[in-house]
N, C-alpha and C positions, 0 to 999 in steps of 0.2 A: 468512423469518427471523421469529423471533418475538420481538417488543417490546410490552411491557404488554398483555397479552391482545392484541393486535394483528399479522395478519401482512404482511407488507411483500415485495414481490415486485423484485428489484433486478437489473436488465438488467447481467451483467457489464461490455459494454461500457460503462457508466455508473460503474463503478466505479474511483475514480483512485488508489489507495490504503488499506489498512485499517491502522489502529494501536491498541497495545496501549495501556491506559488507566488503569490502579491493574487492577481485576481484570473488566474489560470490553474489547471490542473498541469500536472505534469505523472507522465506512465510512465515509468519503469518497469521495460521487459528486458529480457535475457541479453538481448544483440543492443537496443540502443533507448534511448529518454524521447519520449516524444508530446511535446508543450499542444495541451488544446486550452479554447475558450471555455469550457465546459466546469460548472460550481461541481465538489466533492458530494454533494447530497444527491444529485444527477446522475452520476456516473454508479452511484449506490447503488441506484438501483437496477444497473444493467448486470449487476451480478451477479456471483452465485454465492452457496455457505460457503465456499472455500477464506470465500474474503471479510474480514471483520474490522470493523472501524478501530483505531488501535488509540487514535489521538484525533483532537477536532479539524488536524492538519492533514491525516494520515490513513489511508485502508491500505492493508496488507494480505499476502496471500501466506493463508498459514501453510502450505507446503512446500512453502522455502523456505520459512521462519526457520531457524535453527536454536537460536537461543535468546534470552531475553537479557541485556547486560544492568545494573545499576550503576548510575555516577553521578550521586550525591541526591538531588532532588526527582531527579529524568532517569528513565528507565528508557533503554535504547537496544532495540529488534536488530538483529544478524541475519541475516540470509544467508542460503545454501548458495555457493559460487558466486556470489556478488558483494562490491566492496561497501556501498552505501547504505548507511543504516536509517533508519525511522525511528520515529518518538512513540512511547506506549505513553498513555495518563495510568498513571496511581490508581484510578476507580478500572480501568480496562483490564490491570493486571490480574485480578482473579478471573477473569470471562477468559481471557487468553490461554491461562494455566488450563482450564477446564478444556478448552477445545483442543489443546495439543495431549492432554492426558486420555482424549477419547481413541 
């Protein structure tokens, strides 16, 4: 990935989430957030089944996923040892339920 003349090599498993940011992605791995230039449909496709699009903002890796919380209209992903959470959409939550039930 390249950030500020810099390139940064990121172990998917490491990876607990990416979210969309004004007009940057932003990764959430284990140890720290790291902001690239790069659109959410791009980085799509550098992955694997682990990760599934959760919301038009958001892919996640479902084996950190922990639980799916509701609060009120938004429905809001937990991860295993980490405090920030993600948005699921309404239509994602049965594709969600099915992948973590396999």
């Amino acid at each position: 990935m390249h950030q500020n003349h810099q390139y940064s090599f990121i172990q998917l498993d490491d990876i607990i989430f990416i979210e969309k940011a004004d007009r940057k992605s932003v990764i959430h791995t284990i140890d720290k957030k790291i902001e690239i230039n790069e659109a959410l449909t791009n980085l799509e496709e550098l992955l694997d089944s682990r990760f599934v699009v959760s919301h038009r903002s958001f892919i996640i890796n479902l084996q950190y996923l922990t639980r799916i919380e509701v609060a009120g209209q938004t429905y809001i992903a937990h991860f295993k040892n980490y405090e920030e959470t993600a948005r699921v959409s309404k239509h994602k939550l049965v594709e969600l339920q099915k992948c973590k039930s396999l």
